[in-house]
N, C-alpha and C positions, 0 to 999 in steps of 0.2 A: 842453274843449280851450282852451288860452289861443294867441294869436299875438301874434309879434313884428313890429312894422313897423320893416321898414328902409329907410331912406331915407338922401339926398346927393347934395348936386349931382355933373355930370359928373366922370369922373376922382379923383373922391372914396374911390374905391374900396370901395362896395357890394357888387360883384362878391366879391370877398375875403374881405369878414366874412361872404358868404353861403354862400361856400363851405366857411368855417371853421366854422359853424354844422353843416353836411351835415356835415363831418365829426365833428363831437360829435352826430348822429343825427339831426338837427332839418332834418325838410323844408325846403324853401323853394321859395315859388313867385315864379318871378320874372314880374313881371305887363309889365313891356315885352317878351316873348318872347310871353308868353301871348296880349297885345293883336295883338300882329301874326298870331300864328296865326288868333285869333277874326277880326281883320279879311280874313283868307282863308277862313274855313268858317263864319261865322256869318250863314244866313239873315238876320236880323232887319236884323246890322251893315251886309250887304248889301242890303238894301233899301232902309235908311234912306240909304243914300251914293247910290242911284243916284238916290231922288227929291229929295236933296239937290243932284246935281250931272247924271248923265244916266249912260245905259248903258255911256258909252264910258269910266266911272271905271273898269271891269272890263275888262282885256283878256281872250287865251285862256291868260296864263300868271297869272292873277288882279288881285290891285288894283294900279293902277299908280299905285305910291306917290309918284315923281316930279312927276305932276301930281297929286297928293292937296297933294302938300306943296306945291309952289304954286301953289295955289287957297287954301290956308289960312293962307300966311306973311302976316304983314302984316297980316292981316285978323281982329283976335279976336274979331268975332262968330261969321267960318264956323267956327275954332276952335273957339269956345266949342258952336255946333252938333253940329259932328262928334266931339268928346268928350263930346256928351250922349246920344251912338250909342253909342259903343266903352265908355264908362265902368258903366254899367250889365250889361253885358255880360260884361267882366272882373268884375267884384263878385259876380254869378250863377256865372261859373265859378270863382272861388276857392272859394265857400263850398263846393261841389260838390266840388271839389280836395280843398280841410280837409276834407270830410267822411267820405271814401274813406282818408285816411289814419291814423283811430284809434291816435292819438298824443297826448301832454298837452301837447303844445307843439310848434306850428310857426313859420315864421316868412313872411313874406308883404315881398316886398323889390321898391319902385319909388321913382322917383325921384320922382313927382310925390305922393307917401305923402298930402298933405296937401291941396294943388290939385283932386285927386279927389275928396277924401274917404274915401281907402281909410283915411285913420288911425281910423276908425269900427270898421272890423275890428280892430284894434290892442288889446292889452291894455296894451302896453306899445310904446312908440318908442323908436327906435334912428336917432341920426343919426350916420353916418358922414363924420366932417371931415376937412378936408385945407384949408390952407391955398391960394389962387386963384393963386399962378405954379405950384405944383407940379400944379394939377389940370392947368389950362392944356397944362404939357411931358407928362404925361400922355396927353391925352386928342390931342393934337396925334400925340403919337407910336402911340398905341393906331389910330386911326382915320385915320393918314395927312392930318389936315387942317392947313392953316394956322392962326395963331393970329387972326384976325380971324373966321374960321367958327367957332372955339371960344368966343370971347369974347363972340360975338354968341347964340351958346347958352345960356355961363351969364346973359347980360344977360336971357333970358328964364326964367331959372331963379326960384323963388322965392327971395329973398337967403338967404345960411347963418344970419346974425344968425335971422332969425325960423323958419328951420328946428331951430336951437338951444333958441329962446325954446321949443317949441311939443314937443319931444323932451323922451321920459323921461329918457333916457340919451344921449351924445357915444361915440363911440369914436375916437380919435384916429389918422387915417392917414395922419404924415406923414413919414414914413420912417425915423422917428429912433425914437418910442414902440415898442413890441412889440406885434403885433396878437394873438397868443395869451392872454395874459395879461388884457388888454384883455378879449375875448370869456369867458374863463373866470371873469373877475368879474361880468363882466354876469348869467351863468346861475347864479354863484351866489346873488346877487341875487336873480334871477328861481324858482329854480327850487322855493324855501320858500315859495311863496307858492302851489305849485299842489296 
């Protein structure tokens, strides 16, 4: 089985090409949905956060992501800690994922594709671009935020430039290109090769 890593900063619209993919058959596991489940039912992840931080990162309705997230803004070493939990973790459950679904090609879509190391899984990479006012109104409008919350996100994003440099493929989403076409070239691409 080959997989596709899709990756793009916020608002980039990964969402889109991933579900354009599902609809040409091709699994995709989206690993920021996944991560958040595993940081609700994974023993291990659970461990590690509470001797990380103490019992009370777990309430009675599970991890209370509020204060996860600020204990960790600002600070990238506890960052860098608690993604040395969670990341391992996602990686074991993908493979586990791909493996149940006996398919020649799936696709495997996060944002942070590269920063993880999930582009390791990757046969091939897929960065999803969108030019930075249109992710911005975007992601502003998707998620109800202001435009300094958004901007202060992609400022922690890896830049597009070296997302580009570091991707097999670009697919352009910026409202003007065609996202069909786009995707049905890439699998052409892709698909003689498996």
């Amino acid at each position: 089985m080959k997989t596709i890593g899709i990756t793009g900063g916020i608002g980039s619209g990964k969402s889109v090409v991933s579900a354009l993919l599902e609809l040409y058959g091709i699994p995709v596991y989206i690993a920021d949905e996944e991560s958040k489940r595993l940081t609700q039912s994974s023993p291990v992840i659970r461990k590690g956060l509470i001797e990380l931080f103490d019992e009370s990162i777990y309430t009675g309705e599970g991890l209370d992501k509020r204060r996860l997230a600020s204990l960790i803004f600002g600070n990238p070493q506890m960052l860098k800690a608690v993604n040395s939990l969670i990341h391992p973790e996602v990686y074991k459950d993908y493979l586990q994922w791909a493996e149940s679904k006996h398919t020649e090609l799936c696709a495997l879509e996060s944002a942070i594709l590269f920063e993880s190391g999930f582009d390791k899984l990757a046969d091939y990479t897929v960065m999803v671009y969108a030019p930075e006012e249109i992710r911005i109104q975007r992601a502003m409008n998707r998620d109800n935020s202001n435009r300094t919350d958004v901007t202060n996100r992609i400022k922690n994003q890896l830049p597009d430039e070296i997302k580009r440099d570091k991707s097999d493929f670009v697919i352009l989403n910026d409202g003007i290109q065609a996202l069909i076409p786009q995707v049905e070239s890439l699998l052409k691409q892709i698909r003689p090769t498996l």
